[in-house]
N, C-alpha and C positions, 0 to 999 in steps of 0.2 A: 264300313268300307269293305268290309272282308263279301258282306249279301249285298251289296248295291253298285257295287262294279261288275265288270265284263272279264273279270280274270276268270283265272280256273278256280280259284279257291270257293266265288259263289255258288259253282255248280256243281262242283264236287262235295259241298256242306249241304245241300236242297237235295243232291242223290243219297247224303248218307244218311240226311232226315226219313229219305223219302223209304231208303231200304230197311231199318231200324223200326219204320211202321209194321210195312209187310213181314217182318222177321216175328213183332209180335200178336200181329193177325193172324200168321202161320201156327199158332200155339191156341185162338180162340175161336176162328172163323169156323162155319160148316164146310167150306168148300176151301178147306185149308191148303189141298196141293193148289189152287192156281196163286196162292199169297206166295208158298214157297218156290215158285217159278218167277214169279214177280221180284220177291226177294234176290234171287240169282241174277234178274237181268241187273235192277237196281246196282247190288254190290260190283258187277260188270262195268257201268257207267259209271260208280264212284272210283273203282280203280286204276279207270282209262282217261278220268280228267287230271288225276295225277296219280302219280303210282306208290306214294307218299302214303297214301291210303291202307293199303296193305299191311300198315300195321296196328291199322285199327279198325280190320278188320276178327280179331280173337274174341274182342266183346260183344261183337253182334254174335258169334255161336255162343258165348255164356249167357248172353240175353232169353236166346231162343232155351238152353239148357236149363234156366232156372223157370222160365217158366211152361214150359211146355214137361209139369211133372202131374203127378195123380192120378185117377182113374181114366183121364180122358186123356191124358197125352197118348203124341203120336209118335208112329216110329222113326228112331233117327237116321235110319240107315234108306229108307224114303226120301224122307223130306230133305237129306244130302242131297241126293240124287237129282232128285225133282230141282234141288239150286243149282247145282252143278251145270243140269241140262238148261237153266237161265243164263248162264253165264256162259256158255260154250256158244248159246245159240245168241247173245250179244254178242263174240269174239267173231263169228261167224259172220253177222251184219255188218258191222262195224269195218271189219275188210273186206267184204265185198265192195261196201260203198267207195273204202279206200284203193280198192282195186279200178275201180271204173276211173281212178282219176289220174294213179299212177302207176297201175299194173304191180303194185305190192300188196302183197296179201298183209301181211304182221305189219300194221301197223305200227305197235307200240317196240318194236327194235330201236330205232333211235330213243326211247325211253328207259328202254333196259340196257341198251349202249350205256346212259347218263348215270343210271345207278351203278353200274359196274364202276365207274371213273371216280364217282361218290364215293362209295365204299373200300371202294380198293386203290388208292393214290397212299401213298407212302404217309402222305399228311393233307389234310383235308383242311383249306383256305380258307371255310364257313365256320370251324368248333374249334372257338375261342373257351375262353374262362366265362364260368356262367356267371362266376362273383365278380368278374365286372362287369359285365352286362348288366345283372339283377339293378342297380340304382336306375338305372332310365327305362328298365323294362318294364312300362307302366302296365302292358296288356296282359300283364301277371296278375293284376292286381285283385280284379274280380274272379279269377279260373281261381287263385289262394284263397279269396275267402268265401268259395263255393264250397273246395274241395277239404277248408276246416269246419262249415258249417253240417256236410256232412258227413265227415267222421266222428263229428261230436254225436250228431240224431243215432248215427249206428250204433255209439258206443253207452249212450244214456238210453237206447231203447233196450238195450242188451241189459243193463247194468238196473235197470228200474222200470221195473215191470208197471209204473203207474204210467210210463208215457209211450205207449204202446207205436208200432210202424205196421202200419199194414203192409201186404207181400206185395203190392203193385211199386208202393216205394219205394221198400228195400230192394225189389228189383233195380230202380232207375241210380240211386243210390249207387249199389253195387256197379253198372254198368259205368256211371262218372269215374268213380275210384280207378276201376282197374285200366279203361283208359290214360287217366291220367298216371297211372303206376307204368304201364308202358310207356308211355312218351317217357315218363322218366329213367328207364332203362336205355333207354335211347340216347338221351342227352345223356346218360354216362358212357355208353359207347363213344361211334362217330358222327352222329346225327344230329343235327344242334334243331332240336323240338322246340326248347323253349327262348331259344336266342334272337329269333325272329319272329314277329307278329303274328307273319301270311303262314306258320307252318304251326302258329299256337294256334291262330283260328280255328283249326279242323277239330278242336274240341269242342268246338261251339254246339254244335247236335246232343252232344251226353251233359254239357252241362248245365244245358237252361231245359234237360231234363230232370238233372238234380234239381234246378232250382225250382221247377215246378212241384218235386215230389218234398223239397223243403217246406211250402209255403201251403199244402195240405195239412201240415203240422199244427201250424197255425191257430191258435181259438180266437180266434177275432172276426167281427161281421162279415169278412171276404166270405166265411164259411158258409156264409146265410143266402148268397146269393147263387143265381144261377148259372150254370158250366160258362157259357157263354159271355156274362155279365164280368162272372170271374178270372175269363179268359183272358177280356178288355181290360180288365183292372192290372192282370199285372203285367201287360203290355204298356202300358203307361206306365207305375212303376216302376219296370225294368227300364224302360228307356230314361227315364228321369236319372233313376241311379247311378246308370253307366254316364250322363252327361254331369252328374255332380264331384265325380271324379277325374273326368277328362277332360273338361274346362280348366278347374285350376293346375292341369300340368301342363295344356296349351292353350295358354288364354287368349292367343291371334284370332282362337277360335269365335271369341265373342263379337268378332266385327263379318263373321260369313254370313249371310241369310240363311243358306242352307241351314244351318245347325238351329238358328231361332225357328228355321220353319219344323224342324225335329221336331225342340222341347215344346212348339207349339201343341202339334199333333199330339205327342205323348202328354201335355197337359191335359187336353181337349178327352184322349181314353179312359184317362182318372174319373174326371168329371161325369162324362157318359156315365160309367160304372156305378158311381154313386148314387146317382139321377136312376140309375135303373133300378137300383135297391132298392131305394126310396117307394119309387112309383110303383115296384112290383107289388107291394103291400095292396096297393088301390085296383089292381088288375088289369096298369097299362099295358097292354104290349111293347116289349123295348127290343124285339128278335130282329127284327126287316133293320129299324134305324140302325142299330148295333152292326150288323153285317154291309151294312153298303159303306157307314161310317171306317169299319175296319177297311175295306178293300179300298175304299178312295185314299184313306192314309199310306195304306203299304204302295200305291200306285204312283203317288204324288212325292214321296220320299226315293223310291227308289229309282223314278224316272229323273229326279233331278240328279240322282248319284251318277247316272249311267248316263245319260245327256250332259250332264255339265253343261246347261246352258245352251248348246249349241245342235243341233239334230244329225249335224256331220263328224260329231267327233268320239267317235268311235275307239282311239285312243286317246285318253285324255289323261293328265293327273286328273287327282279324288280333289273334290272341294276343300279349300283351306282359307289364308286369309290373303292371297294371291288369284288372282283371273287364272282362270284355268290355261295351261298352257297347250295346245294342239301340237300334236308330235306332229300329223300329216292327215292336213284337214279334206285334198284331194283322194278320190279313189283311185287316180294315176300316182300318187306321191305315195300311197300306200303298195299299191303294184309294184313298183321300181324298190321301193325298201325292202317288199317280201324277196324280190328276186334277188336283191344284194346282199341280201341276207345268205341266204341258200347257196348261191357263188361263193361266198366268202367261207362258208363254212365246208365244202363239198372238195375247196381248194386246200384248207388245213388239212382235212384228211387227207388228203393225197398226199402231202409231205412228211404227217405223222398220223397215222389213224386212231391214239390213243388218245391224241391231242393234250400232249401234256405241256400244257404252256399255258403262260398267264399275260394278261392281255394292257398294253400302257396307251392310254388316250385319255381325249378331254372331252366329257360329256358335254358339256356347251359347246363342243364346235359341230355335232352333229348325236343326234340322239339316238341313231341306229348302231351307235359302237355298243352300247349296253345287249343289244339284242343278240349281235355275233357271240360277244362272250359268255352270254347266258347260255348260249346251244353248245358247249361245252362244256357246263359248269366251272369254268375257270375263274379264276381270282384275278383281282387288277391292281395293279403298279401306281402307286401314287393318288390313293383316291379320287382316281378319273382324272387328274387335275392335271394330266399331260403337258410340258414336258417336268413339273415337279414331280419328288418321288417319296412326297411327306412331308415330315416335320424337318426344318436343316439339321442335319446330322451336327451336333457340337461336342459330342465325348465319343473319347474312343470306343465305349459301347453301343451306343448309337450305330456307329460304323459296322462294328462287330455286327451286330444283328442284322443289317442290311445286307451285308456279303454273304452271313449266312443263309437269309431269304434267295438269294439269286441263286447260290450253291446246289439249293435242294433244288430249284426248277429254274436252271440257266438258258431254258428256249423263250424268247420273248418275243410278241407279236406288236409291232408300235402301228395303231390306227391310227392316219394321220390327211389331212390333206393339204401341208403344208409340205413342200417341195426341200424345206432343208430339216425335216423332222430327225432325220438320221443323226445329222450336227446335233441337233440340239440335244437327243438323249445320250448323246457323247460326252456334252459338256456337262449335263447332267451326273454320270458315272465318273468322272475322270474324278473328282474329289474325292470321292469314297475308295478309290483304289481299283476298279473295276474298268475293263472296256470291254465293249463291243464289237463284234463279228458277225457280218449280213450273211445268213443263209439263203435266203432267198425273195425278191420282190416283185407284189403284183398288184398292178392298179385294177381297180375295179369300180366297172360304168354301167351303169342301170338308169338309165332315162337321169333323170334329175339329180340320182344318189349318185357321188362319185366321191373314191377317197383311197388312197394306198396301203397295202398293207407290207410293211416290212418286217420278215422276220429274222431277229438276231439273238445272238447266243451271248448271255454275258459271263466271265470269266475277272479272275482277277488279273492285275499287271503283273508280271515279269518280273520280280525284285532284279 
């Protein structure tokens, strides 16, 4: 999901694959300054699809610093430089383009607005307890037993010189690790890395290059075969693996086509691979099948990701064991949501520019409530389920907690387009001890999109 959809998370993993090359072609290439320009624009793109980035960005310079050593490295105070001028001279495209649309140069301001609100809000709505999280964090499962399989290869290659790591290894090795040592200094901070999926994904680049530098290790026939052959193989492989764990924790899974057309594919690479080992003995050629076979796979898997079925739906959910749902399958229906969006948010700031408020509405009565709250990073009331506000409060601590949720951030915005929404989050508070007070209200009309925004402040009652 994280490489076959249209989020940012795909494009920001395929820029930091793509920069993580050029980083280490900058250390082997002859014409190494253009890899280290390349590398700059790269890291540019990876940290303007999301700015999330930027903290993994330390391992690509220890990547470049471990291997770019010996009689042939080059100098660093350069190859800075030469990155630096990639990345200056993306910032520089990148708002121009944004300039021609909206006469703002810094694009990424409303980006670094979002980190500021992240990092610096008294309490941060997203960084729960990771032990509870950890039982249902299934997307833990494979980044744990990468990141044990190699600290065990570092620590046995260290420790027993009969099972020797070559440096290209240890390098990839090394760059998994300390990636994931950061994210985990993170998740102890205020950044919850590993509590969500779409923000564990971003380690998907360092870690299926540990796992390639794991499965070098290896002394078994994959050794025998050719880059290529072995490329295939544990592409197939890896995809089996990850499906033999992630079926039995969603097993709705097994009634999708999508997912049988997967294991399909990833069967069909196995096989290839073997069939190629085989025949290479006899001096078939298996290069041309191999590559068209790869490309039609990656073609045909991640065009149904991104299609979902339909060639208009450009927003979709990710395939499951439900019909894909269309948030707004017109390109008018999509226009009027962009612009209600931007209204709605352009209007909060004008009444609080920090936007410190947390947002109560029902995702089933319109799916563009999710999108306003998103462009503040804000938190929402009632698990979308407007006008509920949770679980029914039945012990006085229950209570307690709820009053103190509203305490620490008593501005509340109700998305609604229900005419007595007001009432209804009144009658909602009134049992807990709490009422509300309308600061201010604004409907808001965008072609098709229409829906009220009221903002009120909640407080307790009066003993």
């Amino acid at each position: 999901n994280a490489i076959g959809s249209n989020y940012v998370d795909g494009a920001g993993i395929a820029y930091y694959s793509l920069t993580a090359y050029c980083t280490v072609r900058t250390t082997q290439a002859k014409y190494w300054q253009r890899w280290a320009v390349l590398s700059g624009i790269g890291c540019g793109l990876t940290i303007f699809s999301n700015l999330t980035w930027i903290s993994l960005t330390p391992p690509l310079l220890a990547l470049y610093l471990y291997y770019n050593r010996g009689d042939r490295a080059h100098p660093l105070g350069r190859s800075l430089l030469l990155a630096i001028g990639g990345l200056v001279a993306t910032i520089v495209g990148l708002g121009a383009i944004n300039y021609s649309f909206n006469q703002r140069f810094f694009f990424f301001q409303s980006s670094l607005n979002a980190v500021n609100t992240l990092l610096f809000v008294v309490h941060s709505p997203w960084h729960g307890n990771l032990l509870e999280v950890l039982p249902n964090a299934s997307w833990l499962i494979f980044l744990g037993v990468t990141g044990v399989a190699s600290l065990a290869l570092l620590l046995t290659s260290r420790w027993q010189r009969s099972v020797p790591l070559d440096r290209q290894a240890l390098g990839l090795h090394g760059f998994f690790l300390l990636s994931f040592g950061l994210y985990f200094l993170l998740e102890l901070g205020r950044i919850s890395t590993f509590q969500y999926y779409y923000y564990t994904s971003y380690l998907i680049p360092a870690t299926f290059l540990a796992v390639g530098a794991q499965l070098t290790q290896l002394q078994s026939p994959l050794q025998r075969l050719s880059p290529l052959a072995f490329a295939t193989a544990i592409a197939g492989i890896i995809g089996l693996t990850l499906m033999a764990y992630r079926l039995p924790l969603q097993p709705e899974l097994l009634r999708d086509q999508a997912v049988w057309l997967l294991v399909g594919l990833s069967s069909v690479w196995v096989v290839l691979a073997g069939v190629s080992w085989r025949w290479r003995d006899r001096g078939i050629p298996m290069v041309k099948p191999a590559i068209v076979w790869l490309l039609t796979s990656f073609l045909v898997a991640n065009g149904v990701s991104i299609v979902a079925l339909s060639p208009v739906a450009l927003w979709s959910q990710p395939l499951g064991a439900a019909a894909p749902r269309l948030l707004y399958p017109s390109q008018h229906q999509r226009h009027d949501a962009f612009l209600a969006t931007i209204a709605a948010q352009r209007w909060l700031q004008a009444i609080d520019p920090e936007v410190q408020t947390t947002f109560w509405y029902n995702y089933d009565e319109s799916l563009i409530y999710r999108s306003i709250s998103s462009m503040g990073l804000a938190a929402q009331v009632g698990n979308e389920q407007f006008p509920a506000i949770g679980a029914a409060p039945g012990s006085p601590d229950q209570v307690q907690a709820l009053q103190a949720k509203f305490a620490q951030t008593p501005q509340v915005v109700i998305l609604s387009q229900q005419l007595d929404a007001l009432q209804q989050a009144q009658a909602t508070l009134r049992p807990l001890g709490l009422q509300a007070q309308v600061i201010a209200t604004r409907p808001i009309q965008e072609g098709s999109v229409a829906f009220t925004m009221t903002v009120i402040r909640v407080s307790k009652v009066a003993s």
